[in-house]
N, C-alpha and C positions, 0 to 999 in steps of 0.2 A: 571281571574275567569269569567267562561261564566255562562247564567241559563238557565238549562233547554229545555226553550223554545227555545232558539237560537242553539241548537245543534239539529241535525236528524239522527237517530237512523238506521241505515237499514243492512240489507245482502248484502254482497259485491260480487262481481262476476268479473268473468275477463275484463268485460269494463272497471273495476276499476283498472286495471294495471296501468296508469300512475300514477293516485293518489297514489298507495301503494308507485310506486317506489320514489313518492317524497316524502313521509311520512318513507320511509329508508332513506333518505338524509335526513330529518329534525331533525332525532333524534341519539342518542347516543347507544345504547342499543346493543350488538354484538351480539347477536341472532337474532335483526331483520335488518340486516344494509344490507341486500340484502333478492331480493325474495327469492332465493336459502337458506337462512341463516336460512330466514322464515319457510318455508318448502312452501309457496304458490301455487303453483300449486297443491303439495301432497294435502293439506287441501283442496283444493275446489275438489278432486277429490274424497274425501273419507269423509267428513265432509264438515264444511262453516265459512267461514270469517263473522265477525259483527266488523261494523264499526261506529263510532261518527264522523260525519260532524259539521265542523262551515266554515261558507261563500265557500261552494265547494271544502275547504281541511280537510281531514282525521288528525283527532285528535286525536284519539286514535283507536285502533284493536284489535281484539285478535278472534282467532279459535276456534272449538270445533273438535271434530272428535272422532271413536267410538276408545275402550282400549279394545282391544281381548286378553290384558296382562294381565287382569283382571277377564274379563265377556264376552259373548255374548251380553249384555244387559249393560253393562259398557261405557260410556262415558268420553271423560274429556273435560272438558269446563275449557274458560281461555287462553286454548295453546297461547303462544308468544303472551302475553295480553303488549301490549305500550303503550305508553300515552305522547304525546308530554308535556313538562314542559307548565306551566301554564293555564293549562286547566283544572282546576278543577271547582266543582259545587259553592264550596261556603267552609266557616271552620266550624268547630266543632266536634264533637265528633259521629254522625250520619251517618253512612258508605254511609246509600242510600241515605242522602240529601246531601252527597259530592262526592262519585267516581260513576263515568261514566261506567267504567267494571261491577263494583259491582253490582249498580245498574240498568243499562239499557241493555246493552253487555249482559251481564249473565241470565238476563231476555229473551231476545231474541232468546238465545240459548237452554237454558229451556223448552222452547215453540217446539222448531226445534227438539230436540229432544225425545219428548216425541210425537212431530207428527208421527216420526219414529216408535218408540218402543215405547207402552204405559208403558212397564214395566222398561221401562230406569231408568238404575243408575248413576247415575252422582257427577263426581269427578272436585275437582280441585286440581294441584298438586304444590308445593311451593317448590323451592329450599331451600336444610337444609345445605349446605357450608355455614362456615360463614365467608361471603364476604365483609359483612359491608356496602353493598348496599339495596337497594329496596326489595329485593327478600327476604333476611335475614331481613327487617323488617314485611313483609306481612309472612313468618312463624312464625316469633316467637312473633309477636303481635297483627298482624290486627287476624289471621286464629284463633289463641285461644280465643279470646275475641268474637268471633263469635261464635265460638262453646259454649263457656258459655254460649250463648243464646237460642243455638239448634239448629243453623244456619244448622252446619254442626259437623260432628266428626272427629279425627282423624282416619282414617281408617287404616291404614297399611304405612311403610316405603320400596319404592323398586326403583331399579336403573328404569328411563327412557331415552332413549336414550344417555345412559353409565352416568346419573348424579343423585346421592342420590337427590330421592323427597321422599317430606311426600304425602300421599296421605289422602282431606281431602272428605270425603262423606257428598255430600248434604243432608240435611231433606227439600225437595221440600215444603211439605206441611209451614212449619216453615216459610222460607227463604219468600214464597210468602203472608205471612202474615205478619211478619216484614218488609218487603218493603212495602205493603199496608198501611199499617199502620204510617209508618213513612210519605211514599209520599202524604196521604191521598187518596188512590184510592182503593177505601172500594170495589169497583163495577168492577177493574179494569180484562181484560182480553187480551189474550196477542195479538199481531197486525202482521198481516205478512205485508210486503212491498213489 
């Protein structure tokens, strides 16, 4: 468990190739175990990589890039979101005072693209196989319980990249007020790097 303060938050960019590639070697995840697998190059070409640093190693990733399968104005943030094992914020039951995606990632990307398109809509999309992994618990329990909040809604179920996703629609306004609120950053606005 890191806090916080000890992780840094930024946009990754191609200097960051070696890091990514050893952040594929550190983890298990078969979508992200090669740039290729990643889509990495795609992503920074058409969208942007946010990354969580602790001591100069990449600790968690994940893309964003626009969804013309959707909208002109459609986003999906999250894309090939990993997270090295043991790196979380802290326990409990408080999404943004424990995941690093959730909270700071997703934030970042929020910002990036809304700098784009002020009228941006933005998705996150959850794998709905049930694999019994990670992905099958971030649908069927972290995404609903957030949307009971207002976080986001179930928007639509459609194949991406030949795999059943749900598709969930952010409430920007919601989402940055529950994060304030929980992180205490009443005043908070968002930071480029």
């Amino acid at each position: 468990m890191v806090q916080p303060g000890k992780l840094k938050f930024r946009f990754a960019d191609d200097r960051d190739r070696s890091l990514i590639e050893q952040f594929c070697k550190d983890q298990n995840f078969s979508n992200n175990t090669s740039l290729d697998k990643m889509k990495w190059e795609w992503c920074l070409e058409v969208g942007a990589w946010t990354i969580a640093l602790h001591d100069d190693k990449i600790v968690s990733v994940a893309g964003i890039h626009p969804l013309p399968e959707v909208s002109e104005h459609a986003y999906r943030c999250l894309f090939r979101g990993a997270q090295l094992p043991g790196y979380t914020l802290g326990t409990g039951r408080d999404i943004f005072k424990t995941g690093i995606q959730l909270s700071y990632l997703l934030d970042l990307q929020i910002g990036w693209a809304i700098e784009k398109n002020i009228n941006a809509d933005l998705y996150i999309s959850t794998n709905i196989n049930d694999d019994g992994g990670k992905s099958q618990r971030m649908n069927n329990t972290i995404m609903p319980l957030l949307a009971k909040r207002g976080i986001w809604e179930l928007d639509r179920q459609m194949e991406l990249y030949n795999v059943p996703q749900n598709l969930w629609r952010i409430n920007v306004l919601t989402y940055m007020e529950e994060r304030n609120r929980s992180l205490g950053n009443d005043n908070y606005t968002h930071q480029k790097s």
